[in-house]
N, C-alpha and C positions, 0 to 999 in steps of 0.2 A: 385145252392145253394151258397150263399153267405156266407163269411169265417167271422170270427170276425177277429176284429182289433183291439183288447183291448189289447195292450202288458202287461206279468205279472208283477204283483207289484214290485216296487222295496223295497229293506229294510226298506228306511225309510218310505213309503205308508204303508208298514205290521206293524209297530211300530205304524202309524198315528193312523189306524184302531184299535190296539189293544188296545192302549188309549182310543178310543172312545168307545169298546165294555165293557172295566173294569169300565170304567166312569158310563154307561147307568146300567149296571146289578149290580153294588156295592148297598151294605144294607150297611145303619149304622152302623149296629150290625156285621160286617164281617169286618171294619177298621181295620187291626192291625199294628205295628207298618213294620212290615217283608214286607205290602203290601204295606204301604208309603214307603217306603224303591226301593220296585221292580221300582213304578212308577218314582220315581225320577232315577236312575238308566234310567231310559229308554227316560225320557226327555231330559239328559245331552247326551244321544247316538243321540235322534231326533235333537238336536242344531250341535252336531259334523260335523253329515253327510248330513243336511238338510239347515238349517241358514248359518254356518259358511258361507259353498260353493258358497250358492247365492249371500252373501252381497261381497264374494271377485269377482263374476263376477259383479255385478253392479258397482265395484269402478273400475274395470281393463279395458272394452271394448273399452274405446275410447285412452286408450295407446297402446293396442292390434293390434287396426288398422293403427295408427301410424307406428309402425313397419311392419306392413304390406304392408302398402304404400310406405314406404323409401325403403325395399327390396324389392316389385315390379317395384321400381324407378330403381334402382340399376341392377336390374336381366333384365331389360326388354331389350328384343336384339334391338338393332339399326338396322334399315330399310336400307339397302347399295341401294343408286341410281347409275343404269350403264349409264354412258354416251351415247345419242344417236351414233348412226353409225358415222365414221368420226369426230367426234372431240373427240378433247385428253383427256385426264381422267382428270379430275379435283383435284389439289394437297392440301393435308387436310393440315390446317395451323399449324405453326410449333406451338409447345407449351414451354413454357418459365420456366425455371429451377424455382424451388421457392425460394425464398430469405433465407437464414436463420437467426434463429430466430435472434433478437437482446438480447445482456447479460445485463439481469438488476441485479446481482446480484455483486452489488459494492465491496462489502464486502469481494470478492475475489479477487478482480482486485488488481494489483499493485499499489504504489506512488513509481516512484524513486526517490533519493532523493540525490544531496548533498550538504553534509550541512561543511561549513568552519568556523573556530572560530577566529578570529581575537582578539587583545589588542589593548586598544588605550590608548594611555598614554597620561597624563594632566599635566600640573603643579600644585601642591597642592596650594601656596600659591595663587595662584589668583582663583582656583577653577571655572573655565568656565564652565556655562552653556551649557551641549552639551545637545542637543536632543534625544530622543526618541521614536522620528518617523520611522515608517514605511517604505520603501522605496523599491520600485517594476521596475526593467528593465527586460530586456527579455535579457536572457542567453546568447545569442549569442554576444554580446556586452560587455561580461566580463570573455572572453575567456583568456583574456592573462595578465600579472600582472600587465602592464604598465596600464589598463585600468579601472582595480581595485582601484587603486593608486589614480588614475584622478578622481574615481568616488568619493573617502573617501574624495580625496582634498574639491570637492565641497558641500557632507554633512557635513563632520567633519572641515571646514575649519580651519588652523593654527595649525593640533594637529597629532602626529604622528600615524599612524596605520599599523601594522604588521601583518603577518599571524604565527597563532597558530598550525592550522591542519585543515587537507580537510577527510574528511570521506563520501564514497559511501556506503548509505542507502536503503533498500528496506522497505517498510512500508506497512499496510494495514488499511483501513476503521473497524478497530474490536476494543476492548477495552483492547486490548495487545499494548503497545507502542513502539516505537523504544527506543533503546540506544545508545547514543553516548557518550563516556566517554571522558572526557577532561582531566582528568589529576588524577591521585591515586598516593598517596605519599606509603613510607614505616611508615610510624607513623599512616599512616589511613585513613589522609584526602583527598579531593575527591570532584572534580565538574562533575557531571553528567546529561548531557542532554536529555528529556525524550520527545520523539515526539510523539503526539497523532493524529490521523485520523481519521475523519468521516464523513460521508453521507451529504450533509448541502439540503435546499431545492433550488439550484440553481435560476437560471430565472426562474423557474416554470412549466417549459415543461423538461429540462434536468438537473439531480440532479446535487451539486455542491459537490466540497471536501473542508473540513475546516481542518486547521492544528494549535495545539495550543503544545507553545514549553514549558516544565516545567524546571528549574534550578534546581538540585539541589546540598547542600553545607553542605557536611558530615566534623564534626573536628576531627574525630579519639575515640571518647571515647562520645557516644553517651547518657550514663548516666551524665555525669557531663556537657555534650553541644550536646543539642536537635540538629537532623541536621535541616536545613533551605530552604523552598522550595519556589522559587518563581517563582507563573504564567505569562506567556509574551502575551502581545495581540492578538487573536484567528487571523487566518489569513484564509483569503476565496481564494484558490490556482488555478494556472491555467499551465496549460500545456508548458512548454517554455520559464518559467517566475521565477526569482530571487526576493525573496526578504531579506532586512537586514535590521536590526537592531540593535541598543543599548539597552544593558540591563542594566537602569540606576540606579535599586534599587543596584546592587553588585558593590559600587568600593573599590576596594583592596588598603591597603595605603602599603607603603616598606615590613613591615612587613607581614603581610596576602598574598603577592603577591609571596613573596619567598616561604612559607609555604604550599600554594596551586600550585604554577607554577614554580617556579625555586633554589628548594631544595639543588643544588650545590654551590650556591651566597650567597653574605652574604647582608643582609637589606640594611648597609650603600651604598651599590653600586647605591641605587636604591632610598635616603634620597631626599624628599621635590618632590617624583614625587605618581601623584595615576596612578591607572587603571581599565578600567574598559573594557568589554569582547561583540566584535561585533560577532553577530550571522547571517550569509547568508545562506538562501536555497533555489536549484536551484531544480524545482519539474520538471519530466517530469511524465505522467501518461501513463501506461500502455505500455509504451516501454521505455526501456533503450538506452542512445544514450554508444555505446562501440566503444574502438578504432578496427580497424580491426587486430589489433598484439599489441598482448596487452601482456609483461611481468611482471610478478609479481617481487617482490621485491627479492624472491629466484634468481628468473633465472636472475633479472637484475644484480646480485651478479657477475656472470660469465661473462656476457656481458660489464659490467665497464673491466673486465682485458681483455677483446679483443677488446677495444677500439684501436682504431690507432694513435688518441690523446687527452691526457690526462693531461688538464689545471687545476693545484691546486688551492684550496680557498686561497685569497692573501685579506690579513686583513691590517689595517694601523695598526702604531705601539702603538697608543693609543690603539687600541681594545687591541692588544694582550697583552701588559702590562697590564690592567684593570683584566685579571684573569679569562676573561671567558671559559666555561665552560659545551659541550653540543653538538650537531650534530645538520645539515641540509638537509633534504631529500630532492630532486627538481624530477618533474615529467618530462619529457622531451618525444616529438615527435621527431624523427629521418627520414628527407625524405629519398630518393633515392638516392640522391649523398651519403649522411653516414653523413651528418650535420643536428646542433639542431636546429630546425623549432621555436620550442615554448618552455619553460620553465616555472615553476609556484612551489613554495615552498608549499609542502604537510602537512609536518610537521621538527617543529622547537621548539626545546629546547633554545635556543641561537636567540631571532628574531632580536638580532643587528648585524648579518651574514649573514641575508636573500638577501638586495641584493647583498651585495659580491659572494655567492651561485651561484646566477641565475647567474649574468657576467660571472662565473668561467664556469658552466654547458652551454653555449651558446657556448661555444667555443672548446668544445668536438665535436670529430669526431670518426666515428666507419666505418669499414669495409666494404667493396662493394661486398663482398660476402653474406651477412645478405640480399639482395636484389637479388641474381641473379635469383632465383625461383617465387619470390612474390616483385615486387613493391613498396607494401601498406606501409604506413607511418609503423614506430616502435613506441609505447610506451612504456616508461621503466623509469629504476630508479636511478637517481645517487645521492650519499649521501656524505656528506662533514663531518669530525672529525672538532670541534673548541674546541680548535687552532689544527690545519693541522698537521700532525702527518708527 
């Protein structure tokens, strides 16, 4: 006796059916609002449980299998071959660490930076044409003052050039700038250097960093005199690389130049000369080059009075009669014997001491104990009073 096969209805087959038997048996006369009402009711239940379902498996099966294949791919055991009788087992090749990823995200990454301010001073009444070009060496090359000097001789030929201040910068690719303050009086005024970074579209394969340096030239009382900003030519920067400049829209005549830079002088000192304000920066990207003993200007405090000797700043007697007025900071490297390697003025209120400074700090010596643990060069700070106290 054979069994049926007809498995029972499912809900929505009972709902199909029950539609078609209220369809076939309905009179006109029996319509009411209550039995349109049932029927729709029972359609939106046949779409739920019937339509919906089907049309999400016809859109789904061929991604279905997909994963099915990748995790048969994945799950499927590997077949291990034994080596016949007598020979050696056969050694699975080594496999290779993965690289990791590379950082494209610039915008985090470091610019270091430093940046020096130079003066150069002109004669007013002949008013020479200096330039304001651009000019790019590689850092390593303008390590030491002597070198700096040689380099201004041949941009700036005939015209003297001093150092202002050396400031170590950190920067980034974002639309927050650096600061580097040049100089804030007590009446207000104020040159303030505003470094900007960003992304540039390099050679095309590897992005590039552009640096654009902004002036600017606050007088104190910014309702009666706007401050005064000016943009310096956008620079496309490279790893290892110096560049400087003149910023030839600001020259300061006697008067502007004591007001902004040397607030203890008086104008006449300074009568029938201008200036105007050399900008270098040395970019390294993404690593800082630091001394390995590196003192700050605290702990160099300590270390000038445990020097073993201790050569004063020696002025000629015209400086020191003229009245000036002001200190000289030199940064100085200290090898292993306890002698000054390198010398270089950081910052200078007084830049007609600067080389007297350096000679004086070259011939300092410090103690053979500073070495008996560690070797490595010292850097540190000695600072000269003008006039020498």
């Amino acid at each position: 006796m054979l069994r049926s096969m007809t498995s029972p209805d499912t809900p929505a087959q009972q709902i199909l059916k029950s539609l078609d038997r209220d369809v076939r048996h309905s009179r006109p006369n029996q319509a009411n609002s209550a039995h349109l009402a049932g029927l729709a009711l029972q359609i939106f239940i046949l779409l739920t449980l019937v339509v919906m379902p089907v049309a999400a498996q016809k859109a789904t099966p061929k991604a279905k299998s997909k994963v099915g294949q990748k995790a048969a791919t994945k799950t499927a055991p590997k077949t291990e071959q034994k080596p016949a009788p007598g020979q050696p087992a056969e050694t699975p090749p080594a496999t290779e660490a993965p690289e990791p990823p590379e950082v494209t995200d610039f915008g985090s990454r470091p610019i270091f930076l430093n940046v020096n301010v130079f003066q150069l001073e002109v004669d007013a009444a002949s008013d020479p044409d200096v330039t304001d070009q651009v000019f790019r060496m590689k850092s390593g090359g303008l390590q030491d003052h002597e070198r700096w000097m040689r380099a201004f001789s041949k941009t700036y030929p005939g015209q003297k050039v001093s150092v202002l201040k050396l400031e170590t910068r950190k920067a980034f690719r974002t639309a927050k700038p650096t600061i580097v303050q040049i100089s804030r009086q007590n009446d207000g005024r104020a040159m303030i250097l505003e470094l900007n970074a960003a992304q540039s579209p390099g050679d095309g394969v590897t992005p590039g960093t552009s640096l654009v340096a902004i002036l600017n030239l606050q007088f104190g009382n910014d309702q009666a005199i706007k401050p005064v900003t000016y943009s310096i030519t956008p620079l496309e920067v490279e790893h290892g690389m110096t560049y400087f400049y003149l910023i030839r829209q600001v020259r300061l005549n006697s008067t502007e130049y004591v007001r902004f830079l040397r607030p203890n002088e008086q104008p006449e000192k300074f009568a029938n000369k201008n200036f105007y304000l050399i900008v270098s920066i040395s970019v390294e990207l993404d690593q800082a080059v630091t001394p390995p003993r590196y003192y700050d200007e605290r702990q160099s405090l300590k270390l000038q009075e445990e020097a073993t000797r201790k050569v004063p700043l020696a002025l000629s007697a015209e400086k020191l009669n003229s009245g000036l007025k002001g200190m000289v900071r030199v940064k100085v490297d200290v090898g292993a014997d306890g002698k000054v390697t390198r010398a270089n003025v950081v910052y200078s209120t007084t830049p007609e001491a600067n080389e007297e400074a350096i000679a004086a700090a070259r011939q300092w010596e410090f103690p053979a104990s500073l070495f008996e643990s560690d070797k490595n060069p010292v850097t540190c700070f000695i600072s000269f009073n003008v006039p020498p106290k």
